[in-house]
Backbone as a printed PyTorch tensor [residue, N CA C, xyz], in Angstrom:
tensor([[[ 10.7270,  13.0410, -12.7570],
         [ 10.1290,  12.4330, -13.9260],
         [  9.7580,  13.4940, -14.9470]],

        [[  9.3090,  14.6170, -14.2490],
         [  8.6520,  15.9350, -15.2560],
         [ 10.0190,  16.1910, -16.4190]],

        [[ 11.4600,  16.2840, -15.5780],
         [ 12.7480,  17.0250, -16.0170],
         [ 13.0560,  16.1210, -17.5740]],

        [[ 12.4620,  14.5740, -17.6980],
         [ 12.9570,  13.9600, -18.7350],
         [ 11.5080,  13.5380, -19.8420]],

        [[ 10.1110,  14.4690, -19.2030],
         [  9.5710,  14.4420, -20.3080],
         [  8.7510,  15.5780, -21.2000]],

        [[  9.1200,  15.2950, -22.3720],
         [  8.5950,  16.0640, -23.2030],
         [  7.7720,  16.8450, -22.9910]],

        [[  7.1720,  18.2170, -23.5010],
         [  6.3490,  18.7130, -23.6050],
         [  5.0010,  17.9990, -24.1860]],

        [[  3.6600,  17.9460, -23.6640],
         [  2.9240,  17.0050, -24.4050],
         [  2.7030,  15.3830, -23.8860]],

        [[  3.9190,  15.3970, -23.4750],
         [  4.2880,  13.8130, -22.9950],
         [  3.2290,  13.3920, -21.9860]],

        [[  3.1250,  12.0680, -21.5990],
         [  1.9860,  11.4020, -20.9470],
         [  3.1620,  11.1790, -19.6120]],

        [[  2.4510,  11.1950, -18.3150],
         [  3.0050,  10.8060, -17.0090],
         [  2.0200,   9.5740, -16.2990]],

        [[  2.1270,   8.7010, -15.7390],
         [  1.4040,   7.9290, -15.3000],
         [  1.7490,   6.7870, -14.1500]],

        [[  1.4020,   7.4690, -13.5340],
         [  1.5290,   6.8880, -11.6910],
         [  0.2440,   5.9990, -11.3980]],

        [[  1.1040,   5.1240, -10.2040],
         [  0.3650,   4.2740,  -9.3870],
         [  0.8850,   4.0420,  -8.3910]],

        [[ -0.1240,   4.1880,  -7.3770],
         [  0.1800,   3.8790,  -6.3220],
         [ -1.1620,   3.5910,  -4.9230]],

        [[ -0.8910,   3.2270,  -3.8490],
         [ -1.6820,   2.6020,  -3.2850],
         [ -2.4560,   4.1540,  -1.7860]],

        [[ -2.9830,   3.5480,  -1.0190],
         [ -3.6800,   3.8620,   0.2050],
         [ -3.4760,   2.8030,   1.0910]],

        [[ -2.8810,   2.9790,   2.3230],
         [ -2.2550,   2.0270,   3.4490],
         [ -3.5520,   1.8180,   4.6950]],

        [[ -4.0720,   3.3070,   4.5740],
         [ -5.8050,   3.2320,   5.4360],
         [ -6.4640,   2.3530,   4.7590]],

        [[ -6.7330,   1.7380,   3.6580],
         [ -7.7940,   1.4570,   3.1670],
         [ -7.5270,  -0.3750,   3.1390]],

        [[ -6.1570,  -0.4270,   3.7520],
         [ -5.8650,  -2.0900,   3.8410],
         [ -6.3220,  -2.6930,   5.1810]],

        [[ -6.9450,  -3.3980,   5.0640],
         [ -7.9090,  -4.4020,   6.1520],
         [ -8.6070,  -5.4880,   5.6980]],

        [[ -9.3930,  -5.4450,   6.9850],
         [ -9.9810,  -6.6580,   7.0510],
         [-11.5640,  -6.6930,   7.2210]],

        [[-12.4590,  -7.7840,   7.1490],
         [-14.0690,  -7.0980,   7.5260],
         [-14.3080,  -8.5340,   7.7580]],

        [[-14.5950,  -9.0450,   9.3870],
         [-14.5110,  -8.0020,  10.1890],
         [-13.3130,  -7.9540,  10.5340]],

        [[-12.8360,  -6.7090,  10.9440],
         [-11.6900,  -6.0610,  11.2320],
         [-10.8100,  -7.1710,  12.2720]],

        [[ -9.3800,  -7.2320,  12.2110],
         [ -8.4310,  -8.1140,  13.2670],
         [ -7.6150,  -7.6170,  13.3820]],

        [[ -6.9110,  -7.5190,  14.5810],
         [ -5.9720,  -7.4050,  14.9850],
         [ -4.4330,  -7.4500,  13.9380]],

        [[ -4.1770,  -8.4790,  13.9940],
         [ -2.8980,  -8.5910,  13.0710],
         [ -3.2590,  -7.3540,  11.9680]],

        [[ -4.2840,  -7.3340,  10.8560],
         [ -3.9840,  -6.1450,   9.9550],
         [ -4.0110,  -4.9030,  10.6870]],

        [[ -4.3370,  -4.3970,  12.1920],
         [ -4.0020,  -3.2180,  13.0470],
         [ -2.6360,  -2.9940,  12.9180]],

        [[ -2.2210,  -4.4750,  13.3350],
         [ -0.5550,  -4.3020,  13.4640],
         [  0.2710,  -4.0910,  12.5320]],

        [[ -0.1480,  -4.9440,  11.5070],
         [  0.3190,  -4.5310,   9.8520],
         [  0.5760,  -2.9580,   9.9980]],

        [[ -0.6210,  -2.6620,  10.1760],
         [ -0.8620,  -1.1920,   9.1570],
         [  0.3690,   0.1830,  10.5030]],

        [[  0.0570,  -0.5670,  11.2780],
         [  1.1800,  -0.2890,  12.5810],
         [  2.3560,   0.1160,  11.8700]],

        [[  3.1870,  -0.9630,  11.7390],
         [  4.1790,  -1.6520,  11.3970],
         [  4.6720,  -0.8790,   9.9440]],

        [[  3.7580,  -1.0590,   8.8940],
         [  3.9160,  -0.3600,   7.7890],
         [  4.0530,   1.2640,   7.8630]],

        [[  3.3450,   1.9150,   8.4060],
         [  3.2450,   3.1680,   8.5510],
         [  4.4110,   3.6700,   9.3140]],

        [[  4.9690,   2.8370,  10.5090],
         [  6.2240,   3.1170,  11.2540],
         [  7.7000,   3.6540,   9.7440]],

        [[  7.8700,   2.1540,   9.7490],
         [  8.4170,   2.4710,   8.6430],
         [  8.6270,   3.1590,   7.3010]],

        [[  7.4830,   3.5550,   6.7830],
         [  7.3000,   4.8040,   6.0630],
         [  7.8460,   6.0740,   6.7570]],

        [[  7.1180,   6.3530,   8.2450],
         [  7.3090,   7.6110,   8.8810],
         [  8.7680,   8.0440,   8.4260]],

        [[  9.5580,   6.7670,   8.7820],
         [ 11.3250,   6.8050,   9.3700],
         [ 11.7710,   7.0740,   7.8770]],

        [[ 11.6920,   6.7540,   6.8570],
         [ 12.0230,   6.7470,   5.6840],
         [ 11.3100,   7.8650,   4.9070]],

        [[ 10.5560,   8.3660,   5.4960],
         [ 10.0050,   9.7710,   4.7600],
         [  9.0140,   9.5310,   3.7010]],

        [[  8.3170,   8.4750,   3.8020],
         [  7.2590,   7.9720,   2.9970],
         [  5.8200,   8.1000,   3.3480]],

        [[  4.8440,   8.7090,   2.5910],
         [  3.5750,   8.7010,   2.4850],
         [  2.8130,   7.7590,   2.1950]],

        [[  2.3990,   6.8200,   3.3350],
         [  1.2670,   5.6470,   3.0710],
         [  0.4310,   5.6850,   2.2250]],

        [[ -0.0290,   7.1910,   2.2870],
         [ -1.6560,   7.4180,   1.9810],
         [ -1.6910,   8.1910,   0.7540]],

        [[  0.0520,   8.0500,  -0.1690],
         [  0.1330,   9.1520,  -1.2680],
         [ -0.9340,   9.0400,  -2.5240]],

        [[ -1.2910,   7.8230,  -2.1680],
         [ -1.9850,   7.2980,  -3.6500],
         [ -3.4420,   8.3310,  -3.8970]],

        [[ -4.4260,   8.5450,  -2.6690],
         [ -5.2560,   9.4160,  -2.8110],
         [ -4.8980,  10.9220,  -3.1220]],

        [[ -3.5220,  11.5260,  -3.1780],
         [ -3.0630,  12.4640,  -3.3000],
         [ -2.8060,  12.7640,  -4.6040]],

        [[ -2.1880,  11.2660,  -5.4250],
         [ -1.4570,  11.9140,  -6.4300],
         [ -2.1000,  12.7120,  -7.8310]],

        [[ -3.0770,  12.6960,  -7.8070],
         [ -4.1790,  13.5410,  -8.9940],
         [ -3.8450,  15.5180,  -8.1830]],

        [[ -3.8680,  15.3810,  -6.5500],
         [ -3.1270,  16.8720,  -6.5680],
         [ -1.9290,  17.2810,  -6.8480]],

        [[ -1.0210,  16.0010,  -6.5920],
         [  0.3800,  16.5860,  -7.0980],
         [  0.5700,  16.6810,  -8.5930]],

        [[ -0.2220,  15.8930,  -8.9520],
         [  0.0780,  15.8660, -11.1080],
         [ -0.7040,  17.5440, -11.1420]],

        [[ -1.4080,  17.8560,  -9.9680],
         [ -1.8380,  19.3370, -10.8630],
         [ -1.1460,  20.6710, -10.1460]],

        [[ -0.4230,  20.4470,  -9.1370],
         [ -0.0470,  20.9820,  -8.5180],
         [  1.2600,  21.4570,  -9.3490]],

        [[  2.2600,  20.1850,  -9.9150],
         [  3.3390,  19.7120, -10.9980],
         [  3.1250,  20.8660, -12.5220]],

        [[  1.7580,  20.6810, -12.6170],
         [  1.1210,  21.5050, -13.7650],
         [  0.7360,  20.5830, -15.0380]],

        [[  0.6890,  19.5920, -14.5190],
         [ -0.1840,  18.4330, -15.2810],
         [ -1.5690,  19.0970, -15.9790]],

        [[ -1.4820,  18.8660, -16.9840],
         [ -2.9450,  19.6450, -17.2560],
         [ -4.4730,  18.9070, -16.8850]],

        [[ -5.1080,  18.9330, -16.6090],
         [ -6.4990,  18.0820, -16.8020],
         [ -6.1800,  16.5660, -16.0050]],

        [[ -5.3600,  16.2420, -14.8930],
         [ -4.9860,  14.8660, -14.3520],
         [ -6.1580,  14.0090, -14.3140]],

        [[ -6.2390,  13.0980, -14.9640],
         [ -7.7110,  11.9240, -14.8500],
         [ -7.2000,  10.5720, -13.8640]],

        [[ -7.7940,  10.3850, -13.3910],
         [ -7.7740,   9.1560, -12.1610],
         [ -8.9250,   7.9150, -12.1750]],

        [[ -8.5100,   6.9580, -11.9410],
         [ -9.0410,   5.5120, -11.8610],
         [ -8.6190,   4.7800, -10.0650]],

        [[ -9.6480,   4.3170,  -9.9810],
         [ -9.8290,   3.7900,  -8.8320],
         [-10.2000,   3.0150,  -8.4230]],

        [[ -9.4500,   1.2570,  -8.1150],
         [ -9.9730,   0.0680,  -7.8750],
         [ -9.2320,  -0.2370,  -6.5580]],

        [[ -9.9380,  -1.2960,  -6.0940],
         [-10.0220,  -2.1090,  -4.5580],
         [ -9.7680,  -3.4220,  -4.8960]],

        [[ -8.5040,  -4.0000,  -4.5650],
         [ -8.3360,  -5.5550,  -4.1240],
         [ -8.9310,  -6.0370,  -2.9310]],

        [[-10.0340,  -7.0800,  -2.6360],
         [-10.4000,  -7.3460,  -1.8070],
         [-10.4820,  -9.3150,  -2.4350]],

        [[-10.1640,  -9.8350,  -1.4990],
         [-10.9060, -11.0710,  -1.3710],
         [-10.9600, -12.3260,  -0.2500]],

        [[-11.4970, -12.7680,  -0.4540],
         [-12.5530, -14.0120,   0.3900],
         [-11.7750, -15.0390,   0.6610]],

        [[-11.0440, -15.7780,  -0.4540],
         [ -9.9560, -16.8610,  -0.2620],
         [ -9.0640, -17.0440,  -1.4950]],

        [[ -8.4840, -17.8900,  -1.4910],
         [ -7.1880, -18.0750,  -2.4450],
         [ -6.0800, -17.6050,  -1.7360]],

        [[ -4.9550, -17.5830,  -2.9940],
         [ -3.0660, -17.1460,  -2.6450],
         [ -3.5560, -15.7990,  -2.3600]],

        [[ -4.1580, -15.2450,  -3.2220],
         [ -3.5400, -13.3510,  -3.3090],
         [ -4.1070, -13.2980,  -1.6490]],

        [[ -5.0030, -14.0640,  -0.9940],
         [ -5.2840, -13.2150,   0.2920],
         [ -4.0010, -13.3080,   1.1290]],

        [[ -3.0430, -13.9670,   0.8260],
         [ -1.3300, -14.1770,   1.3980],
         [ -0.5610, -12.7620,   1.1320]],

        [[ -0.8830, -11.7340,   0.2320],
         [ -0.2860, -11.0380,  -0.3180],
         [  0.5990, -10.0770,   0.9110]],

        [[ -0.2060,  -9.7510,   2.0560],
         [  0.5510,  -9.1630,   2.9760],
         [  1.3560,  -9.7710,   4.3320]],

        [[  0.9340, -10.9610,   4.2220],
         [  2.0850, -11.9050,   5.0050],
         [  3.1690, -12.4400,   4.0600]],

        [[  3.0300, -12.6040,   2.8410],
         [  4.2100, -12.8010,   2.0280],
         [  5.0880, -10.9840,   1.9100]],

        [[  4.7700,  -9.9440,   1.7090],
         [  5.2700,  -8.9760,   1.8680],
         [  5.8130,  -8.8190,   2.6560]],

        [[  4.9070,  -8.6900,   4.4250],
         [  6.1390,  -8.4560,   6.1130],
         [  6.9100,  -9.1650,   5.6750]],

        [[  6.6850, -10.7630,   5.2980],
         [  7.9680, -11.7970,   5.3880],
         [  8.9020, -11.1450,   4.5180]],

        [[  9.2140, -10.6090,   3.4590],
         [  9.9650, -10.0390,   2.6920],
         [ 10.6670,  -9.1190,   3.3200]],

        [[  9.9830,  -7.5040,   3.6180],
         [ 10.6780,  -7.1490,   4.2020],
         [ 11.0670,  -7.0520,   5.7510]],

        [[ 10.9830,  -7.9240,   6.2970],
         [ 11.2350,  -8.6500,   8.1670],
         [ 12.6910,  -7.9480,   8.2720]],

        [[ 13.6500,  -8.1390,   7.0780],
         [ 15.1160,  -7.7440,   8.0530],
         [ 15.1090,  -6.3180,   7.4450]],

        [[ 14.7720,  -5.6940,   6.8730],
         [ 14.6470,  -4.6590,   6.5400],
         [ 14.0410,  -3.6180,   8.2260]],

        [[ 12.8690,  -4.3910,   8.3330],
         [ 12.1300,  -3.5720,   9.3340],
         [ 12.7810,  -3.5340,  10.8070]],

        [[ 13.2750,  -5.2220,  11.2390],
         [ 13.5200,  -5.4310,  11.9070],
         [ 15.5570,  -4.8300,  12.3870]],

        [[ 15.9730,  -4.2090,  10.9830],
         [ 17.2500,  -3.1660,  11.0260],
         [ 17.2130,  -2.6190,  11.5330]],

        [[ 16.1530,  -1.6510,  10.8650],
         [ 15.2370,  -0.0080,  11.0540],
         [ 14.9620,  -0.1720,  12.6720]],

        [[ 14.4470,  -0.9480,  13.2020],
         [ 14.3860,  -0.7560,  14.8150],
         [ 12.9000,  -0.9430,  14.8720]],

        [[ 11.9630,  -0.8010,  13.8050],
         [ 10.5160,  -0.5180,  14.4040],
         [  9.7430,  -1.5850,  14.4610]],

        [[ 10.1050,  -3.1940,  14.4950],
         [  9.5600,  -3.8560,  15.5390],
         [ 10.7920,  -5.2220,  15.2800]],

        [[ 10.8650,  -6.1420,  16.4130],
         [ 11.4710,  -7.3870,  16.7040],
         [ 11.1920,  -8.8750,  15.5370]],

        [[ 11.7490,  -9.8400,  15.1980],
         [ 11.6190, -10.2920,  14.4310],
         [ 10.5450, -11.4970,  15.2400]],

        [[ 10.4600, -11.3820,  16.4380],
         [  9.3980, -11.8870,  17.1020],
         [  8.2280, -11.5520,  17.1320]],

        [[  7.6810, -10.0410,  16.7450],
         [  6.9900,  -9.0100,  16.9390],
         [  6.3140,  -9.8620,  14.6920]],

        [[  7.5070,  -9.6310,  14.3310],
         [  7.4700,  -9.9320,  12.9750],
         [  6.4030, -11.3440,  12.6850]],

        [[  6.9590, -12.1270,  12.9480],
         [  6.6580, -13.6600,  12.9020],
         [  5.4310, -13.4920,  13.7760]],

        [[  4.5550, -13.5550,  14.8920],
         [  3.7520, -13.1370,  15.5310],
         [  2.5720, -12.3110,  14.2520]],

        [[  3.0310, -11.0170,  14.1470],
         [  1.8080, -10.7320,  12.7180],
         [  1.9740, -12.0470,  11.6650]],

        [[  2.9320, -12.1010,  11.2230],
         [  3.0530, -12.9700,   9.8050],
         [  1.9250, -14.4880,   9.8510]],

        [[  2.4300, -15.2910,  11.3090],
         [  1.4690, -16.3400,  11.5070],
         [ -0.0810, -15.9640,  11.5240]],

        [[ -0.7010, -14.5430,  12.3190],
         [ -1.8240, -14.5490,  12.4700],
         [ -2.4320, -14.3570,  10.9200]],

        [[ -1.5510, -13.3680,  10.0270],
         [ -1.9950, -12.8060,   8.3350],
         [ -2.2570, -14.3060,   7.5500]],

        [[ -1.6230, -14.8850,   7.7230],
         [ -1.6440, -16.3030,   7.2620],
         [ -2.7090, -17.1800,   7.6910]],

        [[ -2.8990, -17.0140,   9.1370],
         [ -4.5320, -18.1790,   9.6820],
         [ -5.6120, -17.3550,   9.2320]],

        [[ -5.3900, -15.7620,   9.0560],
         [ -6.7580, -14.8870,   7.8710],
         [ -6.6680, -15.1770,   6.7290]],

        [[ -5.5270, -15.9890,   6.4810],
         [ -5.6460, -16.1200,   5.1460],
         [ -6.3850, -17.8340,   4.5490]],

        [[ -6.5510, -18.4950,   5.3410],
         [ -7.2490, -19.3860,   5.3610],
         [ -8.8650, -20.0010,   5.7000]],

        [[ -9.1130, -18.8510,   6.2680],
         [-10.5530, -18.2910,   7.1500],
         [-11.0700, -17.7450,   5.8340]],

        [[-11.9390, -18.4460,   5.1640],
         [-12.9180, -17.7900,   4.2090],
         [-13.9830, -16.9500,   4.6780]],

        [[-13.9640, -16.7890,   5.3770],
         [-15.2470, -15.9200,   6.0760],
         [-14.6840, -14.3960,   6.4160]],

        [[-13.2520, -14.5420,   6.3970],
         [-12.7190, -12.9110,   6.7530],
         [-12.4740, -12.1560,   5.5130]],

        [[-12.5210, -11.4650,   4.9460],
         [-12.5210, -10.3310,   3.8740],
         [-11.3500,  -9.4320,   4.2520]],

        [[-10.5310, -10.0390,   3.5040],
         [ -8.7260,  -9.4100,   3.2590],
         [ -9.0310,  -7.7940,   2.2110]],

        [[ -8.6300,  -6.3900,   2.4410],
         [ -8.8590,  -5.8430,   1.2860],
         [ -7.5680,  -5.3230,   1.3790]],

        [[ -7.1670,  -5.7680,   0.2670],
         [ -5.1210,  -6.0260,  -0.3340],
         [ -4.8540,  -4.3910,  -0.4080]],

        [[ -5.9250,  -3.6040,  -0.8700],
         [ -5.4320,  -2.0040,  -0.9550],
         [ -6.3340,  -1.6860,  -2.0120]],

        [[ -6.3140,  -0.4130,  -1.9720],
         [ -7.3020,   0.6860,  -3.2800],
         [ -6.3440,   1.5250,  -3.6190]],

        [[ -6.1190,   1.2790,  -4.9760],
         [ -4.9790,   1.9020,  -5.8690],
         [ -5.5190,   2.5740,  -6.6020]],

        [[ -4.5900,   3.4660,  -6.2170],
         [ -4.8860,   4.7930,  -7.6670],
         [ -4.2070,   5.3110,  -8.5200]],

        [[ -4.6190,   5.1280,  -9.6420],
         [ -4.0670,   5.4340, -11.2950],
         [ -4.2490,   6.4760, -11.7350]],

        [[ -3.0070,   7.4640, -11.6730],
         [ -3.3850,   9.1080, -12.2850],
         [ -2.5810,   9.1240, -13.5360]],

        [[ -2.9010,   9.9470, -14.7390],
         [ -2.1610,  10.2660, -15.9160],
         [ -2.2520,  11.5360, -16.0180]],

        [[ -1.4780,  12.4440, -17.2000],
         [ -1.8880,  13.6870, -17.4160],
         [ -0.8420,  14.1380, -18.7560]],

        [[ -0.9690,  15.0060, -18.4660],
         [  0.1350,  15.5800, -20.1640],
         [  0.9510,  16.5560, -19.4870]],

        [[  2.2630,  16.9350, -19.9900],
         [  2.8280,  17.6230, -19.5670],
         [  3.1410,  19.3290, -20.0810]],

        [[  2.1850,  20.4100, -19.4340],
         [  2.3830,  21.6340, -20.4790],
         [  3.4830,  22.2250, -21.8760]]])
């Protein structure tokens, strides 16, 4: 991204934290989620947890002065608490290619993310994203 911008130019990333997705009180199925998710990152060479990082890489890059913002999806009831059983379901044949769990294994989390998602009393937190910008020397 640095190679196509300007001197001066603005950079501006987002991205999430995979630790910080749960539940309160805590369940099982988002264990497995976060299982499941992180497997697949490993295999693909992906950083779950890049989002708390990326204010070091914008300065590391030579970003001057990187400023960061920091909010938490969490909620109680509605659709968005579906957000991570509609996701596994998305990528199921993807994961279930990759080898790192069964589409039984799949469906099994997906049903339990879904009966949390109807339980107003459990506290879904969708992720804490972080928003870095900076200028480019």
């Amino acid at each position: 991204m640095s190679d196509v911008l300007r001197p001066g130019g603005a950079l501006v990333c987002e991205d999430f934290e995979m630790s910080a997705v749960g539940t309160r009180p805590q369940t099982d199925a988002y264990r497995r989620l976060i299982e499941v998710s992180r497997a697949v990152d490993r295999q693909r060479g992906i950083d779950s947890d890049i989002g708390a990082k990326l204010h070091t890489l914008f300065s590391e890059a030579g970003y001057k002065d990187p400023e960061i913002a920091v909010y938490e999806l969490a909620f109680l009831r509605g659709e968005a608490k579906r957000f991570w059983a509609i996701t596994l379901r998305e990528a199921e044949s993807a994961i279930v290619a990759q080898g790192t769990d069964g589409t039984d294994g799949i469906d099994s989390i997906c049903n339990d993310l879904e009966r949390i998602a109807k339980d107003d009393s459990v506290l879904v937190l969708i992720a804490r994203v972080f928003q870095v910008w900076g200028r480019k020397a």
